[in-house]
KOLTI-662246 format. One record per atom (N, C-alpha, C, O, CB): atom name; x, y, z. Coordinates in Angstrom, 3 decimals. Glycine has a CB too. Layout:
BEGIN
at/east/north/up
CA/X/Y/Z
...
//
This chain:
BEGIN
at/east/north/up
N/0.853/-1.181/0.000
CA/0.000/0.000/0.000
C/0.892/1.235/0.000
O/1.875/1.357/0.732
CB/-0.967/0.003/1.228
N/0.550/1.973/-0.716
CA/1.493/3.088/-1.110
C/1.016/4.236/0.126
O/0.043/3.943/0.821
CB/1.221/3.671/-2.944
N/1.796/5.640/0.378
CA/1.623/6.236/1.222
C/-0.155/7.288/0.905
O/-0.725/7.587/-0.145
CB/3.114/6.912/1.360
N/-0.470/7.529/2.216
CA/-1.599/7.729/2.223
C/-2.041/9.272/1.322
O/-1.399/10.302/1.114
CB/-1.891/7.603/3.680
N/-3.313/8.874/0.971
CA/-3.677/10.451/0.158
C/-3.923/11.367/0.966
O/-4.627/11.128/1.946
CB/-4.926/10.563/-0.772
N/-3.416/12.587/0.747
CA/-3.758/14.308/1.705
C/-4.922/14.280/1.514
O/-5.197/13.846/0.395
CB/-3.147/15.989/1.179
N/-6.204/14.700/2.438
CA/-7.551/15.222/2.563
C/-7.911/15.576/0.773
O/-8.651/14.993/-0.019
CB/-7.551/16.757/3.770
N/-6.853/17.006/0.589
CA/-7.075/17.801/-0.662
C/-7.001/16.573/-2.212
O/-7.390/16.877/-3.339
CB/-5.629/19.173/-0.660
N/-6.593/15.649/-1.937
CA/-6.673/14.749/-3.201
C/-7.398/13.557/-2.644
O/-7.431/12.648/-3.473
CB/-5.155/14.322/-3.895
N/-8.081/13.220/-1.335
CA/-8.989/12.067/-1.445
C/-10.279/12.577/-2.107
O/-10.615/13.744/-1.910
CB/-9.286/11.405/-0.013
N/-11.040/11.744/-2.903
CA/-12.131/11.920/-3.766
C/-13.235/11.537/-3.221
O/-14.325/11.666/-3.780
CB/-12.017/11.324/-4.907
N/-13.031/10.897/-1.785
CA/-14.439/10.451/-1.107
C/-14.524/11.882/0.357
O/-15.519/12.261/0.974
CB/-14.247/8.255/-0.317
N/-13.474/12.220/0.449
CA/-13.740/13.194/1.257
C/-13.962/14.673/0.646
O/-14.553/15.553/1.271
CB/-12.728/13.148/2.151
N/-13.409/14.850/-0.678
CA/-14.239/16.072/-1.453
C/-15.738/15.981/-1.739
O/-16.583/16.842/-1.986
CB/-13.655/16.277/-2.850
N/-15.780/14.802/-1.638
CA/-17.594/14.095/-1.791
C/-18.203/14.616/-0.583
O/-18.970/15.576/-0.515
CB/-17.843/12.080/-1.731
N/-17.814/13.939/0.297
CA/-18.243/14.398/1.457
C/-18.436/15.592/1.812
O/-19.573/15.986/2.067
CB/-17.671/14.054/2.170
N/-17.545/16.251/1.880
CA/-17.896/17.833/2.318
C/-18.594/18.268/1.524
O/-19.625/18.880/1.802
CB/-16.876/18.837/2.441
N/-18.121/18.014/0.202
CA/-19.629/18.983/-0.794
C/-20.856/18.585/-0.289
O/-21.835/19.267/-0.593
CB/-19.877/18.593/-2.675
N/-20.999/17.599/0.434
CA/-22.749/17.162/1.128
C/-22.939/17.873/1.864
O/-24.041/18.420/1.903
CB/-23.167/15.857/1.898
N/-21.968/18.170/2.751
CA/-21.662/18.564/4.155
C/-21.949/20.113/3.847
O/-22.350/20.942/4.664
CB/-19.995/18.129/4.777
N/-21.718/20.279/2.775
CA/-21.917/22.051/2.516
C/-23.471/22.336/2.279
O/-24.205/23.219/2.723
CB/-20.986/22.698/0.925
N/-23.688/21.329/1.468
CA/-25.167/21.794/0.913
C/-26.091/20.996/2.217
O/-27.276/20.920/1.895
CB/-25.603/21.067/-1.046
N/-25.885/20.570/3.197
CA/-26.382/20.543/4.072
C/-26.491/21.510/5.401
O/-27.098/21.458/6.471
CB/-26.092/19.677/4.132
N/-25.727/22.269/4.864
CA/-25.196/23.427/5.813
C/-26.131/24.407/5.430
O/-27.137/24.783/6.032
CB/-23.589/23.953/5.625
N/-25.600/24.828/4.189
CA/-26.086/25.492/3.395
C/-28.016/25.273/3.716
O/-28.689/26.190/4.187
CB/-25.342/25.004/1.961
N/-28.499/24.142/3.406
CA/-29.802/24.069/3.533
C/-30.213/24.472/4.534
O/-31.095/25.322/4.414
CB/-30.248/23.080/3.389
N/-29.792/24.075/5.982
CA/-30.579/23.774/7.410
C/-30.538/25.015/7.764
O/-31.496/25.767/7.941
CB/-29.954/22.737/8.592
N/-28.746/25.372/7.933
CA/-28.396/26.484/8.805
C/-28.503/28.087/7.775
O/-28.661/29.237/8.185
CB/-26.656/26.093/9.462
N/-28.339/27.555/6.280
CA/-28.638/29.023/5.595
C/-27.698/29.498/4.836
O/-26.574/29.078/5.111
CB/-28.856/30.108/6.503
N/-27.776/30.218/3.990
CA/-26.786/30.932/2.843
C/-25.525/31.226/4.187
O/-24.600/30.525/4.597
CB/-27.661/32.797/1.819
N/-26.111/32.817/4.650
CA/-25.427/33.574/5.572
C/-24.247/32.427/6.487
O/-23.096/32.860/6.529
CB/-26.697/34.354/6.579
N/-24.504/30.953/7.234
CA/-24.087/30.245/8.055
C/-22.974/29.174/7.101
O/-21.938/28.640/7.498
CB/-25.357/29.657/8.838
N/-23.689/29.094/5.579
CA/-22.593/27.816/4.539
C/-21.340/29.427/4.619
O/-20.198/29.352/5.072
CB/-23.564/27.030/1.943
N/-21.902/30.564/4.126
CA/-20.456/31.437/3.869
C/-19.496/31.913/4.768
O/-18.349/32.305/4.553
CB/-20.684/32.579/3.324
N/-20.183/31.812/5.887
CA/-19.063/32.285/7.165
C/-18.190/30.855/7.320
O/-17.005/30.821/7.650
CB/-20.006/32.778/8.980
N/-19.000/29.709/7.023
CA/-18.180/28.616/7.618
C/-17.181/28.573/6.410
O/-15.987/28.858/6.506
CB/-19.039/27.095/7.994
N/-17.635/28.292/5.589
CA/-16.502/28.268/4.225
C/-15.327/29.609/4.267
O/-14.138/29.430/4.004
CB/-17.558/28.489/2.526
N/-15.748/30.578/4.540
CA/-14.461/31.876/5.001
C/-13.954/31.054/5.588
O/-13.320/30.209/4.955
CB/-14.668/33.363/5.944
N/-14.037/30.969/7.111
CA/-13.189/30.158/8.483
C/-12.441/29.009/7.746
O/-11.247/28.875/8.013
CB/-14.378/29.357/9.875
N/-13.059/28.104/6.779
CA/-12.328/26.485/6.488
C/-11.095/26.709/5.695
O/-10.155/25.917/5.753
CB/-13.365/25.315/5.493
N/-11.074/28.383/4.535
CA/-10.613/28.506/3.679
C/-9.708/29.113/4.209
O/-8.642/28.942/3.618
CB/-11.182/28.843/2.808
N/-9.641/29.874/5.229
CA/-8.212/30.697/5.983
C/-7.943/29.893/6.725
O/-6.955/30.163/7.408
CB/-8.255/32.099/6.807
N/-8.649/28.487/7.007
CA/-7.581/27.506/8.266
C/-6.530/27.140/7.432
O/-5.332/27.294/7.666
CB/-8.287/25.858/9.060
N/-7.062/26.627/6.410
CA/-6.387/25.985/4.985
C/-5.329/26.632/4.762
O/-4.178/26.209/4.866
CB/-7.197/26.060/3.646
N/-5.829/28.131/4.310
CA/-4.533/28.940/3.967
C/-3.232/29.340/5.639
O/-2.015/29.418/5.807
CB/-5.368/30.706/3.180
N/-4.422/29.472/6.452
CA/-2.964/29.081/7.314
C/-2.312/27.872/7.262
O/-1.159/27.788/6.841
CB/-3.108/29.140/8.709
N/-2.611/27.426/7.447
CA/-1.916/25.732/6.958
C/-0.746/25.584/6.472
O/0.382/25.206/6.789
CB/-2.591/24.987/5.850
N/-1.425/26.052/5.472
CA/0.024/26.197/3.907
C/0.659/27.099/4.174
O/1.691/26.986/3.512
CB/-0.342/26.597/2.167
N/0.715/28.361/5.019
CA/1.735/29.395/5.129
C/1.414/30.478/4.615
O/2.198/31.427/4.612
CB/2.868/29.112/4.633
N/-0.144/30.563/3.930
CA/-0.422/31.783/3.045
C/-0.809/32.869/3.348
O/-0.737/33.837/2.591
CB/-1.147/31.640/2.279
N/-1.440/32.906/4.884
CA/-1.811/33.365/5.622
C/-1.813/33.532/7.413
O/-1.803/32.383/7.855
CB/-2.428/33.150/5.108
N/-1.818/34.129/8.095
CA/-1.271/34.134/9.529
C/-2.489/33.819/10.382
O/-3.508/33.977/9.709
CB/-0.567/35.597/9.979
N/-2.691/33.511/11.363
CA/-3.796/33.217/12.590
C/-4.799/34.477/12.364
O/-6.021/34.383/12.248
CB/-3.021/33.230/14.393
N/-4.177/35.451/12.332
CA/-5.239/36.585/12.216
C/-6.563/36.684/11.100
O/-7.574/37.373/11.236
CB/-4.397/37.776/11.940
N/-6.218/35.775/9.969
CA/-7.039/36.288/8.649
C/-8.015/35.034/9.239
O/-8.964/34.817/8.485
CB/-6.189/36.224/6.690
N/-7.955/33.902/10.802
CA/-9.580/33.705/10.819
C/-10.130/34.075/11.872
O/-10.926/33.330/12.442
CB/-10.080/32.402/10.674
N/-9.753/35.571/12.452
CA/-10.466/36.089/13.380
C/-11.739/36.464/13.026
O/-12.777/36.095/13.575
CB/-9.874/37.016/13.870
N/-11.603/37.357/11.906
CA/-12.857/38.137/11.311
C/-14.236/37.096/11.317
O/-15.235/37.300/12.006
CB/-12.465/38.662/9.582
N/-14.063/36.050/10.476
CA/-14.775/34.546/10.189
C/-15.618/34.118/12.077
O/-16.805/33.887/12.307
CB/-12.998/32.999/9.566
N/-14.416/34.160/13.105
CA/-15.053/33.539/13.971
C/-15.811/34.560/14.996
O/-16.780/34.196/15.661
CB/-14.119/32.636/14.562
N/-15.225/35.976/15.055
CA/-15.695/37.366/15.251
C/-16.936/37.380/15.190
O/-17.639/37.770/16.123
CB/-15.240/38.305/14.393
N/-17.418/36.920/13.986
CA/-18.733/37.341/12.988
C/-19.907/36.407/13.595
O/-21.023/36.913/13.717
CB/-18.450/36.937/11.088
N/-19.754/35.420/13.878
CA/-20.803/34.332/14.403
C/-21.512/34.230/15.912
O/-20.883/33.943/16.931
CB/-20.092/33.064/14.273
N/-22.826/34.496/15.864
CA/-23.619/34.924/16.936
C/-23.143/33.211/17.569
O/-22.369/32.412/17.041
CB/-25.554/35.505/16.531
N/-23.845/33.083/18.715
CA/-23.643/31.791/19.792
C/-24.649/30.744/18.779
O/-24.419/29.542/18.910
CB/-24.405/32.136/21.832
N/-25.382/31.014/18.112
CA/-26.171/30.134/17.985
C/-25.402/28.754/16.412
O/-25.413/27.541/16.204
CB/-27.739/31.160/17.733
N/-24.583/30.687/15.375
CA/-23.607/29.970/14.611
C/-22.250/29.780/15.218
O/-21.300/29.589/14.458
CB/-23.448/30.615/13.389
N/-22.097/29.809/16.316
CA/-21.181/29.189/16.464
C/-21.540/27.703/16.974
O/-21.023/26.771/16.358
CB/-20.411/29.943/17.196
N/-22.105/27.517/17.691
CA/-22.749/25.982/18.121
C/-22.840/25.366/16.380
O/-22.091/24.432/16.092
CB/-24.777/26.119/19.158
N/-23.523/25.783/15.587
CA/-23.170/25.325/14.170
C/-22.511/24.964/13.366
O/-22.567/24.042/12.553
CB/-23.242/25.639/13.699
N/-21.517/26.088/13.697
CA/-19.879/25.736/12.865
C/-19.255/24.781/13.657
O/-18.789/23.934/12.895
CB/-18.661/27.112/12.748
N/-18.983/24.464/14.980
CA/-18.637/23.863/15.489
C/-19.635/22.246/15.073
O/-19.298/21.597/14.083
CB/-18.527/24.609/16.679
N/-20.297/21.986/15.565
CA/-21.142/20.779/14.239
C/-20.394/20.325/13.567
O/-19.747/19.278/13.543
CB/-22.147/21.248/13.099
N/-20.529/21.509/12.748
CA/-20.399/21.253/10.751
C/-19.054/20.648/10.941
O/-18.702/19.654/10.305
CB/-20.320/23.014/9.358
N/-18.190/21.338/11.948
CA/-16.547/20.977/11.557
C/-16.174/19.417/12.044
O/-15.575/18.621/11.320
CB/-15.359/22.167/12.486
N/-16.676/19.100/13.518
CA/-17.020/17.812/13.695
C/-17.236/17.110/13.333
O/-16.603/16.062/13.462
CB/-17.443/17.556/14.012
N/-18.743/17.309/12.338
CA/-19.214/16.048/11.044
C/-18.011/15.914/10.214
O/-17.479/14.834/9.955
CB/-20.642/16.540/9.837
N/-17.564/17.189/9.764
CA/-17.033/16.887/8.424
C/-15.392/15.814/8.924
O/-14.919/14.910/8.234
CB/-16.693/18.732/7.435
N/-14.751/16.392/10.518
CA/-13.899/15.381/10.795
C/-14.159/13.571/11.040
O/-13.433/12.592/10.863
CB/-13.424/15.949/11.872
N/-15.349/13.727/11.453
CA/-16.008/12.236/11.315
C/-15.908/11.423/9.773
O/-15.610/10.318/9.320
CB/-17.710/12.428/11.673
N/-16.351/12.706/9.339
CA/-16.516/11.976/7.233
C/-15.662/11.893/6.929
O/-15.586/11.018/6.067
CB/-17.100/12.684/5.829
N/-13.981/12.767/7.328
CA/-12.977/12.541/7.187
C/-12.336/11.306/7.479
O/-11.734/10.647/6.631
CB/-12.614/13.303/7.588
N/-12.459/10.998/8.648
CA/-11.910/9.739/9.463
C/-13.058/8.331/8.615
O/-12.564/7.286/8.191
CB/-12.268/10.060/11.675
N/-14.102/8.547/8.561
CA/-14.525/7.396/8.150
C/-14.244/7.338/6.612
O/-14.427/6.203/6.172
CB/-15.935/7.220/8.545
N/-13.903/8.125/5.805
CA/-13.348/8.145/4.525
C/-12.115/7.382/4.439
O/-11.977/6.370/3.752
CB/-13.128/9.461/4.105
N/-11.010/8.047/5.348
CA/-9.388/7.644/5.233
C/-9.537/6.013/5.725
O/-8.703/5.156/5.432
CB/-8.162/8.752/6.478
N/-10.920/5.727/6.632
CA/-10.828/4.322/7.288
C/-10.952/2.840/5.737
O/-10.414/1.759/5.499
CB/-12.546/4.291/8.680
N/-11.877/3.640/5.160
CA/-12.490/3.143/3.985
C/-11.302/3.080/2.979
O/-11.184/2.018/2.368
CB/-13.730/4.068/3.494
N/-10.370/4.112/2.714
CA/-9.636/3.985/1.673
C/-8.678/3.113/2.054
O/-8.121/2.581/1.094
CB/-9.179/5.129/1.177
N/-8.294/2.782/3.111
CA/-7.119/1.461/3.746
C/-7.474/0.361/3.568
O/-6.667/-0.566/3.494
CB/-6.805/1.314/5.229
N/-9.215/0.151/3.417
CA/-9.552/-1.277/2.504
C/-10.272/-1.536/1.264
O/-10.917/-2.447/0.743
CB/-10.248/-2.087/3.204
N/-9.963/-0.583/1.062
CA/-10.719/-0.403/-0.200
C/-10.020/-1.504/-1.716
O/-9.051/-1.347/-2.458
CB/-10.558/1.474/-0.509
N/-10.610/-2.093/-1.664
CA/-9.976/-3.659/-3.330
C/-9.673/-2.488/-4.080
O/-8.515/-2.155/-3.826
CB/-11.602/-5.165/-4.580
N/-10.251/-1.669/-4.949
CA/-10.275/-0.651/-5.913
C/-9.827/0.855/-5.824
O/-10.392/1.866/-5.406
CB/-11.431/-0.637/-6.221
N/-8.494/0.593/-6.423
CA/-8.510/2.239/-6.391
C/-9.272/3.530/-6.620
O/-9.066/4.642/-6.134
CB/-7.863/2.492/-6.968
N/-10.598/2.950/-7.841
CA/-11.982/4.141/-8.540
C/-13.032/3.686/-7.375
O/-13.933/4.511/-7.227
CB/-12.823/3.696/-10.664
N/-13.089/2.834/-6.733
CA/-14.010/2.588/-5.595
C/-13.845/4.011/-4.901
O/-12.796/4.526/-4.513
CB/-13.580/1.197/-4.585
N/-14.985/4.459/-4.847
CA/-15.395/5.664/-4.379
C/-16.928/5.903/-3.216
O/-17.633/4.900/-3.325
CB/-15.551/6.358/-5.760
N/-17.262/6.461/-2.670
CA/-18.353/6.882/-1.511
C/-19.224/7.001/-3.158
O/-19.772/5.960/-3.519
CB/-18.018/8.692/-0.101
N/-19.316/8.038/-3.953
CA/-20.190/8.444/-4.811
C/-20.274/7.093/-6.017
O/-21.363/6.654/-6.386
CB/-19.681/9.977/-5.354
N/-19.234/6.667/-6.420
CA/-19.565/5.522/-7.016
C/-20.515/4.611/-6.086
O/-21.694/4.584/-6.440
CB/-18.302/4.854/-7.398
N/-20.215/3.968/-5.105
CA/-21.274/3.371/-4.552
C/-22.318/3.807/-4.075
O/-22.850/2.983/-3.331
CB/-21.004/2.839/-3.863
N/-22.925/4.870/-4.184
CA/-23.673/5.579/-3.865
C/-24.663/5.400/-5.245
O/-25.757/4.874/-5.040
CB/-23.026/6.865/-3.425
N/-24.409/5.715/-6.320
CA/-24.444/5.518/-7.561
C/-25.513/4.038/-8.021
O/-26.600/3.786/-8.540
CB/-22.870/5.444/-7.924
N/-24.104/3.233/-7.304
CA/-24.726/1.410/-7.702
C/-26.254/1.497/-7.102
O/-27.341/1.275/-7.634
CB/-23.636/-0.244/-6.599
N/-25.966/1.825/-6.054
CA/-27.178/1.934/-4.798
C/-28.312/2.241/-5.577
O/-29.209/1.410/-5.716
CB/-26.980/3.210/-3.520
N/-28.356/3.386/-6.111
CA/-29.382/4.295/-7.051
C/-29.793/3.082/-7.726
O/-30.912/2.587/-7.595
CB/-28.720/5.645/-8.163
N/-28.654/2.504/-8.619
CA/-28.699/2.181/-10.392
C/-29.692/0.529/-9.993
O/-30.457/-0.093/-10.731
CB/-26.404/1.854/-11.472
N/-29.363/0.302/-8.886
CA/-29.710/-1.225/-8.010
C/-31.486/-0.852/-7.463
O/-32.323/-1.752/-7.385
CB/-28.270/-1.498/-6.152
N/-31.715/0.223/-7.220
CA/-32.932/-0.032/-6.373
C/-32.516/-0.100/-5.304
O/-33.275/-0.307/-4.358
CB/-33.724/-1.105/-6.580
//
């Protein structure tokens, strides 16, 4: 087994969060998917060096108690979908074996 894929190139965890967004997006609201996506996108860019601790003050500044209990959620789920993704790709027979491919069969099956 070759060394493991980064978050940014697994294909079942870009799956995932795009759910994870438009579920966000649905429940909690336009206003609650864009603040969280600011915050995910300057953790990111701190990450990489592109940016300093400061550029996700504004992001967490901005969120009443109720989005913050939210974002906090959202970020949880999406580490869960993470972890159960990376668990999946360590046994996975198929390298194109994917969450959305089988998701797919599911459909195509009834």
């Amino acid at each position: 087994m070759g060394p493991p894929i980064q978050i940014s190139q697994n294909p079942d965890i870009r799956y995932l969060g795009r759910i994870l967004g438009d579920v966000i997006r649905t429940y909690g609201g336009d206003k609650l998917f864009r603040q969280t996506e600011y915050i995910r996108s300057s953790s990111v860019d701190r990450h990489r060096g592109i940016a300093g601790a400061e550029a996700i003050d504004p992001g967490l500044d901005a969120l009443s108690l109720d989005d913050t209990i939210a974002f906090v959620r959202g970020f949880m789920l999406f580490s869960m979908l993470a972890n159960l993704a990376e668990d999946r790709q360590g046994v996975a027979a198929e390298p194109e074996a994917t969450v959305a491919a089988a998701i797919e069969k599911l459909r195509a099956d009834g």
